[in-house]
C-alpha positions in Angstrom: 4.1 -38.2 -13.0 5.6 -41.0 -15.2 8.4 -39.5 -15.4 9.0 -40.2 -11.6 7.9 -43.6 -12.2 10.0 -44.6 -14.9 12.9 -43.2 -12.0 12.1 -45.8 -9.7 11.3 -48.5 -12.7 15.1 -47.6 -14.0 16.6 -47.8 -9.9 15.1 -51.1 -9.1 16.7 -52.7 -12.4 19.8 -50.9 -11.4 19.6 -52.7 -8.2 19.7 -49.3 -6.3 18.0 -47.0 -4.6 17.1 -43.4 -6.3 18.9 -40.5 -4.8 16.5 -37.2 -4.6 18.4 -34.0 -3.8 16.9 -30.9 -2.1 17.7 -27.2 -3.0 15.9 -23.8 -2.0 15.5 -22.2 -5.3 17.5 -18.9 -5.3 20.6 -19.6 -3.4 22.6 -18.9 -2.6 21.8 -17.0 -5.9 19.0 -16.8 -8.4 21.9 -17.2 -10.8 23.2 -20.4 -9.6 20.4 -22.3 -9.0 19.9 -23.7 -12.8 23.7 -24.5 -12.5 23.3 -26.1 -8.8 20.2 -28.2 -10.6 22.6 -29.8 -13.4 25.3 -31.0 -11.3 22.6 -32.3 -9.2 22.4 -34.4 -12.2 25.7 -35.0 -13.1 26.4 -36.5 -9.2 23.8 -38.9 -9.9 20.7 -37.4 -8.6 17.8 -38.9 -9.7 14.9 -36.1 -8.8 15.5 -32.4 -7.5 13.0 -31.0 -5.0 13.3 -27.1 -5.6 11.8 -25.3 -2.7 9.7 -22.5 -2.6 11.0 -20.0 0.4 8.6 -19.0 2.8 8.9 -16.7 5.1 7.8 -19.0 8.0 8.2 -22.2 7.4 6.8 -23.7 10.2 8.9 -26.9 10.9 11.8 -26.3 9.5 15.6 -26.6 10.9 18.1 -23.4 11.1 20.1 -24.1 7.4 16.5 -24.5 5.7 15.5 -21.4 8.0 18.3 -19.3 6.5 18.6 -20.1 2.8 14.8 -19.7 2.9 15.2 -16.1 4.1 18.5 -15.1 2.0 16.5 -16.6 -1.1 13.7 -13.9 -0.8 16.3 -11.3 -0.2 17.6 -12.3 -3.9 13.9 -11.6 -4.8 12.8 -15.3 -5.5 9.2 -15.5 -6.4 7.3 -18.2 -8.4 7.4 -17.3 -11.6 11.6 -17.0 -11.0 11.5 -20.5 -10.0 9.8 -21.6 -13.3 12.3 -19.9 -14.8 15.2 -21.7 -13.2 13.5 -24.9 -14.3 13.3 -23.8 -18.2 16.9 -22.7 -18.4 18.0 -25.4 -16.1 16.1 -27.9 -19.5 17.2 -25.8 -21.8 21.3 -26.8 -20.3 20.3 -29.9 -20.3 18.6 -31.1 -17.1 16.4 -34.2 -18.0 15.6 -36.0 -14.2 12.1 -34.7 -12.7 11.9 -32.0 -11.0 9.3 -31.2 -7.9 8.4 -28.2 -6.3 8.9 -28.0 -2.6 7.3 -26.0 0.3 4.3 -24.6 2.3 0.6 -24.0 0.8 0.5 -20.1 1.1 2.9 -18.9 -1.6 1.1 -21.6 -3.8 -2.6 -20.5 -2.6 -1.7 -17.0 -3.4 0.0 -17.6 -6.9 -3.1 -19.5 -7.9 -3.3 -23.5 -8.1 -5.0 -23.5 -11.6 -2.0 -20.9 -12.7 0.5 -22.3 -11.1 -0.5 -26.2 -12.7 -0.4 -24.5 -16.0 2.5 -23.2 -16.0 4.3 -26.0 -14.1 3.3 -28.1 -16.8 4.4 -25.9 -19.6 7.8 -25.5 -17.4 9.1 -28.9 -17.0 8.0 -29.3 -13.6 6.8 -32.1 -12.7 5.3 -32.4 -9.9 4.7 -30.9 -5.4 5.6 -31.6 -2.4 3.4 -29.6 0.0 4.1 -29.9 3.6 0.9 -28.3 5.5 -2.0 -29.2 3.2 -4.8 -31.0 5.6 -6.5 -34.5 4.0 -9.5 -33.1 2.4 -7.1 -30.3 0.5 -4.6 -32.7 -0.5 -6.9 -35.4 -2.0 -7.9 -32.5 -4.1 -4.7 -31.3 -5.2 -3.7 -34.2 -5.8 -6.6 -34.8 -8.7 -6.0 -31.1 -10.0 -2.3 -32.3 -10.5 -3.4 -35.7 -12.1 -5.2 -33.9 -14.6 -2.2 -32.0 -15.4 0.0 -34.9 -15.8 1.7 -34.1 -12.7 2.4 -35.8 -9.1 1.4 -34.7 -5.5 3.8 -36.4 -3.2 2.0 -37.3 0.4 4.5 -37.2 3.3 4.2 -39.2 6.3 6.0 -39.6 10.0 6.7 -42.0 12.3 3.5 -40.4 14.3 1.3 -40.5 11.4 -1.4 -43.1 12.6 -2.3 -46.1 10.8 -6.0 -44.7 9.6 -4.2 -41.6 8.3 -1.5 -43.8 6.6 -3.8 -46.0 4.6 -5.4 -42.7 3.6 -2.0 -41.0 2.4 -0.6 -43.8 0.5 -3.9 -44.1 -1.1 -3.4 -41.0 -2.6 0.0 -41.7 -3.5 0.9 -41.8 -7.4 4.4 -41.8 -7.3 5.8 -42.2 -4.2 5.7 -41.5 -1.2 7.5 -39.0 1.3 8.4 -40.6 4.4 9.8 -38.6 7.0 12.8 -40.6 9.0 12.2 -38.7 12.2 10.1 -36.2 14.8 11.5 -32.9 14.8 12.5 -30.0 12.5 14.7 -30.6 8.8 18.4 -30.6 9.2 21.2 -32.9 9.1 21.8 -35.3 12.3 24.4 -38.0 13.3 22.0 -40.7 13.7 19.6 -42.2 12.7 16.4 -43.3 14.0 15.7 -46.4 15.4 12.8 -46.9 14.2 12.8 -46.3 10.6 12.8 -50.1 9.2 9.5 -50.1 11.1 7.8 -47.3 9.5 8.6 -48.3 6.3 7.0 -51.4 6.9 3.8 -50.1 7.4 4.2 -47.7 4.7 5.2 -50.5 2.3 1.9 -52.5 4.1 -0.3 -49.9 3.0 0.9 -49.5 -0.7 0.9 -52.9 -0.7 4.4 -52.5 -2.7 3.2 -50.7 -5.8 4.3 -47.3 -4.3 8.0 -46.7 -3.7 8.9 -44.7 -0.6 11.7 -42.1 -0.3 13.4 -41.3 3.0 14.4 -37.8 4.0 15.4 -35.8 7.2 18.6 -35.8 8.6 20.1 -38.3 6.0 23.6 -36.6 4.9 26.7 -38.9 5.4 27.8 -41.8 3.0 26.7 -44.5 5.8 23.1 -43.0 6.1 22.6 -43.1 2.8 23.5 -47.2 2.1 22.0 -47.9 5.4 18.3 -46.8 3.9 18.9 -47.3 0.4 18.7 -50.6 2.0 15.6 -50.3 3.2 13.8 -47.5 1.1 13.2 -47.2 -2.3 14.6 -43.8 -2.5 16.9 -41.6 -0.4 16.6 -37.8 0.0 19.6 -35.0 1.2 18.5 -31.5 1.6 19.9 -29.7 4.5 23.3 -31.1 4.1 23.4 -30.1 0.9 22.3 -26.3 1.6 25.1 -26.3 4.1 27.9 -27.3 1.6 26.6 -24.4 -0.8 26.5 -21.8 2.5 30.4 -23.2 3.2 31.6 -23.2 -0.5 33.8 -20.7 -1.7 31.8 -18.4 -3.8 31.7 -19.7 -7.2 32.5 -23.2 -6.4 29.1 -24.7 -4.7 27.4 -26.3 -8.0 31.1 -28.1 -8.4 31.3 -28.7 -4.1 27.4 -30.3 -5.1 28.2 -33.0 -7.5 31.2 -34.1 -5.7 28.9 -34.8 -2.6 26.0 -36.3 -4.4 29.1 -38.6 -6.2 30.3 -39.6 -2.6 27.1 -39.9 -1.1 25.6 -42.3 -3.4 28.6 -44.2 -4.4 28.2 -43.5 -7.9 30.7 -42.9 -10.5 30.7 -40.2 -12.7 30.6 -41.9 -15.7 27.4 -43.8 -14.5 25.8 -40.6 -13.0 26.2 -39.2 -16.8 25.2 -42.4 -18.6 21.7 -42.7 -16.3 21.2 -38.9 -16.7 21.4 -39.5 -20.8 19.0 -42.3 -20.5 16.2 -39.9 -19.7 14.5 -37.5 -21.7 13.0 -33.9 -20.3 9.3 -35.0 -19.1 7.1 -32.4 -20.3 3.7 -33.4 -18.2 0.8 -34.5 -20.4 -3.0 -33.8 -19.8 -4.9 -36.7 -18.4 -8.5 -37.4 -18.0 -10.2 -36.8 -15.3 -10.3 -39.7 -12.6 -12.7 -37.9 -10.1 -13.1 -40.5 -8.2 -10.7 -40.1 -5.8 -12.1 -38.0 -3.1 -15.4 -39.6 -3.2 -13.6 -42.9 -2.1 -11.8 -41.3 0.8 -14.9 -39.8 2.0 -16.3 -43.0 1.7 -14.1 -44.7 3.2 -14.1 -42.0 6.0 -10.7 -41.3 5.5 -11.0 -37.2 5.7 -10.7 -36.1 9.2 -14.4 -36.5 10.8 -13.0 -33.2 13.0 -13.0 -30.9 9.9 -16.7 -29.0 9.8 -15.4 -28.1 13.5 -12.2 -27.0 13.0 -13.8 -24.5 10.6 -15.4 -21.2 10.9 -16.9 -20.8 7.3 -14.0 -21.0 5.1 -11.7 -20.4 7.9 -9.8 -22.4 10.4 -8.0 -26.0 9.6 -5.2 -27.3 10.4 -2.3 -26.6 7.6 0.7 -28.4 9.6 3.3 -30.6 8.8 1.9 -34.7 9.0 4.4 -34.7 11.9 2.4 -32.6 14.6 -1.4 -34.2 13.1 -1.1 -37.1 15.9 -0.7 -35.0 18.8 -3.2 -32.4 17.5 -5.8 -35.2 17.4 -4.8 -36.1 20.5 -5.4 -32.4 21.9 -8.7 -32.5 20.3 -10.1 -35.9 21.7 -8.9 -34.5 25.0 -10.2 -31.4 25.0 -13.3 -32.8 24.1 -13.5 -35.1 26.7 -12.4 -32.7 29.6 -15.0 -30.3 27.9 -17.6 -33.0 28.8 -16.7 -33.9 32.4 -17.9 -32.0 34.8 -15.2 -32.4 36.9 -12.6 -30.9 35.0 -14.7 -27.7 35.1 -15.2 -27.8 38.9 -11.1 -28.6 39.1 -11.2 -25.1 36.9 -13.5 -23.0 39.4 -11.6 -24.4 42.3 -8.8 -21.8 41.6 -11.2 -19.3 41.2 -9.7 -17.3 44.4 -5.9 -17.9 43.3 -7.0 -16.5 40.1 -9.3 -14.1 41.3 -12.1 -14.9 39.6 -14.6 -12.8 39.0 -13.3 -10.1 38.1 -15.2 -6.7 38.6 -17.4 -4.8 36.8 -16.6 -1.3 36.9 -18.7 2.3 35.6 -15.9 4.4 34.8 -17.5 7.6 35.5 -14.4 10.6 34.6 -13.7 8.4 31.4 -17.6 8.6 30.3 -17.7 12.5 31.0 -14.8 12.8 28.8 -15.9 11.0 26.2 -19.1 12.9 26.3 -21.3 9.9 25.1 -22.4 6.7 25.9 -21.4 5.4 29.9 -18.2 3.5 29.7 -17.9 0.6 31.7 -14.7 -1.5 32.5 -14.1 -5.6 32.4 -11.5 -5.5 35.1 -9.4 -8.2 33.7 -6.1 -6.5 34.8 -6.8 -7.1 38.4 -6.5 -11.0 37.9 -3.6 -12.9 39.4 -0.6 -12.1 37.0 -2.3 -9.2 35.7 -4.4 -9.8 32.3 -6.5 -12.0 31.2 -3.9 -14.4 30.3 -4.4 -16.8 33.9 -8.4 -18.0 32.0 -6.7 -20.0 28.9 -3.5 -20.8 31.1 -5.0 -22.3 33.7 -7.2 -24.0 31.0 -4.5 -25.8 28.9 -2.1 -26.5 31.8 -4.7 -28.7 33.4 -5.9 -30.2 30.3 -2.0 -30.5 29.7 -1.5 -32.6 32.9 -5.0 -34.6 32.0 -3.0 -35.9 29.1 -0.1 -36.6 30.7 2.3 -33.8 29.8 5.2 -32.9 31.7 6.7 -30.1 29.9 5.1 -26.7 29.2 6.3 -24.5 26.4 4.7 -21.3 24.9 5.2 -18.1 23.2 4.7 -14.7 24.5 4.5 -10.8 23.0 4.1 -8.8 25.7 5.3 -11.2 28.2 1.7 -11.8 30.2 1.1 -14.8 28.4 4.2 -16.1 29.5 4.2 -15.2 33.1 0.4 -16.7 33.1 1.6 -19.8 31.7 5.1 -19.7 34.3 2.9 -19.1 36.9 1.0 -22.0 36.7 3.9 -24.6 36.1 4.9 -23.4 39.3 2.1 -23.8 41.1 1.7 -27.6 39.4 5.1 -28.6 39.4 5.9 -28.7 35.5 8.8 -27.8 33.5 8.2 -24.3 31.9 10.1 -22.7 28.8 8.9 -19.6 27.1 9.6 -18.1 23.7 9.7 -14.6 22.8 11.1 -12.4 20.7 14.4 -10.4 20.6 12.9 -7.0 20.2 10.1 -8.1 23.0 12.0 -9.0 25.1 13.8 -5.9 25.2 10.7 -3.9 25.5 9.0 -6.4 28.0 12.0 -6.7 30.6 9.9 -6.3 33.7 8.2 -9.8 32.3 11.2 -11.3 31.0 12.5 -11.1 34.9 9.0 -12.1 36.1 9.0 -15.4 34.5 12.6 -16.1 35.5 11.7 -15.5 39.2 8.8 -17.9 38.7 11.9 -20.8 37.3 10.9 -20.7 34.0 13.1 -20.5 30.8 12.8 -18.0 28.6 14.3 -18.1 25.1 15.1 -15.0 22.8 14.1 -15.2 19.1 15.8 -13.4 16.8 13.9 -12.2 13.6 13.7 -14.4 10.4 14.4 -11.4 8.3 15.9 -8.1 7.6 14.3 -5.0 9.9 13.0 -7.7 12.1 14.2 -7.5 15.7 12.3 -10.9 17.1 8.2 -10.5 17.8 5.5 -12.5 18.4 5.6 -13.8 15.2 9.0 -15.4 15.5 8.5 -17.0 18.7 5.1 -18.2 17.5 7.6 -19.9 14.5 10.1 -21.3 17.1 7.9 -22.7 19.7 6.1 -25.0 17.0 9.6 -25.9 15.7 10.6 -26.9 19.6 7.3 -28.5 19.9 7.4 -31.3 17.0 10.8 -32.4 18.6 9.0 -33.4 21.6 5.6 -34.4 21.3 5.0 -37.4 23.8 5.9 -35.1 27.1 5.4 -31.5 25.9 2.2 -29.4 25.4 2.5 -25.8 23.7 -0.1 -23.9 25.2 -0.4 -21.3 22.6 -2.2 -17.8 24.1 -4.1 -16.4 21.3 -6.9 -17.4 19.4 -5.0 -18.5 16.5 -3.1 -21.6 15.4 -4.4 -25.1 13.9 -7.8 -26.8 15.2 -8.4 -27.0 17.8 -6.8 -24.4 19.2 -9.0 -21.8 18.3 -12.3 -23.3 20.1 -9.8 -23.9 23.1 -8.6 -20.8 23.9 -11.8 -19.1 22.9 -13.6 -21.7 25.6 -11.3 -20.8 28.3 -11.8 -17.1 27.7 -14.9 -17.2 27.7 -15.6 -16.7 31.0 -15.0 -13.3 30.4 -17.6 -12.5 28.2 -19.7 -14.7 30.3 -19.3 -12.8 33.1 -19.6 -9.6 31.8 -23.4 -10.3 30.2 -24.6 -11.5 33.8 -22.6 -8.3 35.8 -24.0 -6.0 33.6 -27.8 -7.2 33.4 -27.4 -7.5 37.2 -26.4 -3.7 37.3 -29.3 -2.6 34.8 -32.1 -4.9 35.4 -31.8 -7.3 32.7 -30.4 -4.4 30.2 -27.6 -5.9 27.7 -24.8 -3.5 26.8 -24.8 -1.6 23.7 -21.4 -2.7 22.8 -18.2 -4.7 24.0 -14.9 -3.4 22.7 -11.6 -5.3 22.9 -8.0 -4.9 22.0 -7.4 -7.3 18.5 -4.1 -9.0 17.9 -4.0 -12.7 17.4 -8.0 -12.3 19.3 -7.8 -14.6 22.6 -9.9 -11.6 24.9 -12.0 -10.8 21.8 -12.7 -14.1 21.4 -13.2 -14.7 25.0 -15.5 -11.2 25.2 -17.6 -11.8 22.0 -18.5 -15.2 22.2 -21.4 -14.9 25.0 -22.8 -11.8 23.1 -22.9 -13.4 19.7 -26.5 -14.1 19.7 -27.4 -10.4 21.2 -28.0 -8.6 17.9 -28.7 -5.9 19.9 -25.2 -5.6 21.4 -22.2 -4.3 19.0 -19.1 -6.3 18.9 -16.2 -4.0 18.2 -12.8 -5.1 17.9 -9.7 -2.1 18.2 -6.5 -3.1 15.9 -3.4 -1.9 16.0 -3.0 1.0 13.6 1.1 1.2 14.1 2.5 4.6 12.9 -0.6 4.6 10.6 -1.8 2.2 8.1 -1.0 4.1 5.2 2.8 3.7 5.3 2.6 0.0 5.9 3.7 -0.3 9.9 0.8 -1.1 11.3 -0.7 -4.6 12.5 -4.2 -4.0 11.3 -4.5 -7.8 10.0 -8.9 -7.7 10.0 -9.1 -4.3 8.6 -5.9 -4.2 5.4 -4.9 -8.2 5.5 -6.2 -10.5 3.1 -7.2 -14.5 3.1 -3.9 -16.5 3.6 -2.4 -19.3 5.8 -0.2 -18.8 8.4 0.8 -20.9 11.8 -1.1 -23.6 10.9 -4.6 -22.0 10.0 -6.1 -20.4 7.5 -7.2 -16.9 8.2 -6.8 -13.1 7.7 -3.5 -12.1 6.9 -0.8 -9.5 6.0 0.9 -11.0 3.4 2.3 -9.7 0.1 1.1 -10.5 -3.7 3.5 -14.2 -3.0 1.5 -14.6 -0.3 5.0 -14.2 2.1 4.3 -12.8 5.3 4.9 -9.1 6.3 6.1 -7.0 8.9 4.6 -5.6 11.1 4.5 -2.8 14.0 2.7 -1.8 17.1 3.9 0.7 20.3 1.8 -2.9 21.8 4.4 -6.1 21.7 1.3 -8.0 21.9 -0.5 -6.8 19.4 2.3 -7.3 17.0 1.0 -9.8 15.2 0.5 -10.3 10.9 -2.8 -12.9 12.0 -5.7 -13.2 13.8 -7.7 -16.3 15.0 -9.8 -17.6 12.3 -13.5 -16.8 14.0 -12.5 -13.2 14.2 -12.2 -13.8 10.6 -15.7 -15.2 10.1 -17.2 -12.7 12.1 -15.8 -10.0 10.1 -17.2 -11.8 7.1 -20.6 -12.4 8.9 -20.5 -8.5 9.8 -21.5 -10.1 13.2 -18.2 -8.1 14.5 -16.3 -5.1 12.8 -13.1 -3.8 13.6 -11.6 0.4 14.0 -7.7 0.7 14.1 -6.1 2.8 16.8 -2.2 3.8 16.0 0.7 4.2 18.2 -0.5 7.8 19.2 -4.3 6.8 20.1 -3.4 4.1 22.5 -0.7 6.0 24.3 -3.3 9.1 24.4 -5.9 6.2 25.8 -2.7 4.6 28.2 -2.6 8.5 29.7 -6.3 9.3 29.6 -7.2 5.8 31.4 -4.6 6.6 33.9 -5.4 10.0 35.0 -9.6 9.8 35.1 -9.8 7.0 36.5 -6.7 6.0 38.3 -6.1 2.5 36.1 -2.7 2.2 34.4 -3.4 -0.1 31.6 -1.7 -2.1 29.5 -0.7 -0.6 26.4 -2.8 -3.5 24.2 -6.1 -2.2 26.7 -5.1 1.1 26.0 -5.8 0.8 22.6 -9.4 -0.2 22.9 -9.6 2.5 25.5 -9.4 4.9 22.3 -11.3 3.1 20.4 -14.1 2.9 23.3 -14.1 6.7 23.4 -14.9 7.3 19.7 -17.7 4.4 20.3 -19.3 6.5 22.8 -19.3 9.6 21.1 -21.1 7.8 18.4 -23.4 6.4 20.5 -24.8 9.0 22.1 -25.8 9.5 25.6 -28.2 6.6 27.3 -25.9 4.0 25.8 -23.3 1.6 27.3 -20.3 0.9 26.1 -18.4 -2.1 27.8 -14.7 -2.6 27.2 -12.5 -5.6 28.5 -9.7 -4.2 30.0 -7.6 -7.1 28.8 -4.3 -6.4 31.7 -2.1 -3.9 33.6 0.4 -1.8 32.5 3.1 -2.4 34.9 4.6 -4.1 32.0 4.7 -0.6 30.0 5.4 1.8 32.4 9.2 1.7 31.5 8.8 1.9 27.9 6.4 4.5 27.9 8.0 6.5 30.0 10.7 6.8 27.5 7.7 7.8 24.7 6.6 10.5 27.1 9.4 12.3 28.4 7.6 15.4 29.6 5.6 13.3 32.1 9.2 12.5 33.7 10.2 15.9 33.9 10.6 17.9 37.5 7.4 20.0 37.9 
């Protein structure tokens, strides 16, 4: 910590304004990152940012994208990146040196280890992009105790209560990014930066510098804010000079652009560097103080015991997109309380073809041999799934507020021609993300959301054996979204993502559940079901089915995963049963992550179950035992697609399909006399194609 203050002590007698250089530890090799670090140094940087790759970082630009990926091929983890930073001191690297990235891979290495060590490193301080208010106030003490710094960032749509509060906490100096959008280097700059640092400046009252990054990279950008800013950062530009350099030659290719950028001669560069001595971080006492005061002072967000189910939920985004999440929230919550917005819902009851039916599937039950089955018919509404309920939701909240653009990410494609759909009907601008590999596998959809004149954009995967999934587009349409905040809502279609998504989408789907518990006491004279089963990727129709029958002890709530080839060999997407606490997509929840806490692959015969998280009150229910969750692989829910099909005459959807198997274990273990409900989440038009290709004999000539 005082070793970044003495930085800005040393600049502002220099008359100048600190360079702070960006690099993703590990490349474009493990071995040249130490090397990268001193001629940092030697071109006159003043502090090095060393970032920790992620496999998804949420809101970060194509060149951070990449050298975040090729640095976890060279096999960077944390305790490599400590190691860069001790032989980096050992050759002679003196400036400060902060570590740089999202909360998971730091949640899973252990923030009392990973402080520790830091300290004992030569580290000497974080930068941690997605940490909510009431988790970076206390960081920020663990650090202080440590002797180390917590850098706060801010945008220009950070609000002015939120400011005060993140300059508060401020010990150093503060991150101030110079723009909306995603990392990466641009031509110009924004127009309003002088501004925002104003009211940065207002609320430190001065005795905190501020350092400007995003899109900074040319010699002009650099005097224009140095001008303005205590301290100018570079990061992508500098990434893409090491990804052009000729191999060998990128530390070298580094100092010269850090010498042009800043103005600075090499002899002076030198001469500052030998000025400071390698800051090992020193113990300080406790000032616990800190978070008290910001409660106090009503500074944590007053949202936060709702955006939470037990210890799961939150919103771990980038300060960028916490304005517009806010102002989803006060929206939603004031749609939520006007009864007109709900009758504006109900009106397109028959376009949506609400209710849907209740149906005793008598052939399935006699196969099972157990329990009666009954069926939530959701794959007879418009567009085919369950999808229209949260669609039709968020598209009219969407317009409420003002919106004009829709975007939003798709798996198996229903989502996406729900959401298309409805801009059509409404008149609004529609772009839809989806993977490579989906859509591929989803092409009757892909052309389906084209007919209805929306855009639909391929994702490729992030990393090697990826083709493009749910995941990706999930990373691409948040990355799309923060460029565009004003005009653009991203109505995301599962259960998952930061408050308060969750409590939207599980509203909006309710009505399925709702439904369900009045149909069925109708049919058996005030008798509740036994159980309700539902498909389980990111949860938006378990969510949707569960909810009413929460407080029904009586009534099982059984949620069907997908088991992929089978769980033991790792390709599976069974996230509630084999995943483990992490943060991911802006929420903290189950998921399948390694021992870095870097997300995994996953796999599912089901593009929309293909997902390594869940929504976070899956997650509590799990905890609560209020819900549990069976796995059905690849084999079970094409067995289920075939078995649905030919007793009953309902092609379902390959996601359906799985908690068609599960439903039929269920029943056998219930026993006859029992009832067994299961939503029947959409159609498998969608399928037909790919299973076809699964189940050749089916296509041969009798």
């Amino acid at each position: 910590m005082e070793a970044i203050k003495q930085v800005f002590t040393t600049c502002k007698a220099e008359g100048r304004a600190a360079l702070v250089t960006y690099v993703t530890a590990g490349f474009p090799t493990v071995e040249e990152t130490p090397e990268i670090m001193l001629a940092m140094q030697s071109g006159g940087s003043d502090i090095i940012e060393l970032g920790i790759p992620f496999t998804d970082p949420l809101t970060d630009g194509p060149t951070i994208q990449k050298s975040n990926a090729q640095a976890l091929i060279n096999g960077v983890r944390i305790p490599t990146m400590l190691q860069m930073v001790q032989d980096a001191r050992k050759l002679g690297l003196t400036v400060p040196v902060l570590l740089m990235g999202y909360y998971n891979p730091v949640r899973a290495y252990g923030e009392e280890k990973l402080l520790k060590e830091c300290q004992s490193a030569g580290v000497n301080g974080f930068i941690i992009v997605d940490l909510p208010p009431e988790e970076a106030v206390r960081f920020r003490d663990h650090c202080k105790v440590k002797g180390l710094t917590y850098i706060p960032i801010v945008a220009p749509s950070t609000t002015d209560t939120r400011m005060e509060m993140l300059c508060s906490i401020a010990d150093s100096f503060v991150y101030v990014a110079s723009k909306m959008g995603v990392t990466g280097a641009t031509k110009t700059l924004d127009t309003g930066l002088e501004q925002l640092l104003s009211r940065v400046h207002h609320y430190t009252k001065g005795s905190v510098p501020a350092a400007v990054g995003f899109g900074i990279n040319t010699r002009e950008h650099f005097s224009t804010v140095a001008s303005i800013a205590e301290g100018v950062v570079i990061g992508s530009r500098i990434i893409e000079l090491l990804q052009e350099a000729p191999k060998g030659t990128g530390a070298e290719k580094v100092k010269e652009y850090c010498l042009h950028v800043s103005g600075r001669s090499a002899h002076c560069a030198i001469k500052s560097a030998q000025g400071q001595k390698p800051s090992i971080a020193k113990t300080e006492k406790n000032e616990p103080d800190q978070l008290s005061a910001m409660k106090s002072q009503n500074h944590t967000t007053s949202s936060d015991d709702i955006a939470r189910f037990g210890q799961f939920g939150g919103q771990y985004v980038p300060e960028a997109l916490m304005e517009c999440l806010t102002e989803l929230e006060d929206g939603f919550n004031k749609a939520s309380a006007d009864p007109t917005f709900w009758e504006e819902i109900r009106s397109y009851a028959s376009y949506t073809n609400r209710p849907s039916s209740l149906h005793q599937a008598s052939r399935l039950t006699e196969y099972a041999g157990g329990a009666r089955i009954w069926l939530k018919r959701e794959d007879l509404n418009h567009t085919g799934s369950h999808r229209i309920n949260n669609a039709l939701g968020q598209v009219l909240l969407a317009r409420r507020l003002g919106k004009t653009s829709i975007i939003a990410e798709t798996g198996a494609g229903q989502h996406g021609v729900a959401t298309a759909t409805l801009c059509a009907l409404l008149g609004l601008k529609c772009t839809i993300f989806m993977g490579a590999e989906d859509v591929e596998r989803q092409a009757l959809n892909v052309f389906r959301i084209k007919l209805l004149g929306a855009t639909v954009i391929p994702v490729p995967g992030a990393h090697p054996g990826d083709g493009g999934t749910l995941r990706d587009a999930v990373n691409q349409a948040f990355r799309t979204w923060v460029t565009d905040l004003k005009t653009t809502h991203f109505v995301i279609g599962s259960a998952f993502g930061p408050h308060p998504y969750p409590t939207i989408v599980r509203t909006f789907q309710s009505v399925i559940g709702e439904e369900t518990r009045s149909q069925f006491m109708q049919e058996m004279n005030g008798k509740l079901p036994d159980a309700v089963l539902a498909c389980v990727g990111g949860g938006s129709n378990a969510a949707g089915m569960f909810y009413p029958f929460l407080k029904d002890p009586s009534v099982q709530l059984v949620g069907v995963e997908a088991g992929g080839d089978g769980t033991s060999n790792g390709r599976h997407a069974t996230t509630l049963a084999r995943g483990s606490v992490g943060v991911l997509h802006g929420v903290r929840t189950y998921v399948l992550q390694d021992d870095d806490g870097q997300i995994i692959s996953t796999h599912s015969v089901s593009a929309g179950l293909d997902y390594p998280g869940v929504g976070p009150e899956l997650a509590s229910w799990k905890d609560s035992n209020r819900a549990r969750f069976i796995a059905a692989d690849d084999k079970d829910a094409l067995d289920g697609f075939r078995l649905l099909s030919q007793t009953e005459g309902i092609i379902p959807a390959l996601e359906s399909a799985h908690a068609v198997a599960g439903a039929v274990r269920v029943a056998k273990d219930l026993g006859p006399d029992k009832d067994v409900v299961i939503c029947l989440s959409g159609r498998g038009d969608k399928d037909v194609q790919q299973v076809a290709k699964m189940m050749p004999n089916l296509m041969s000539a009798e």
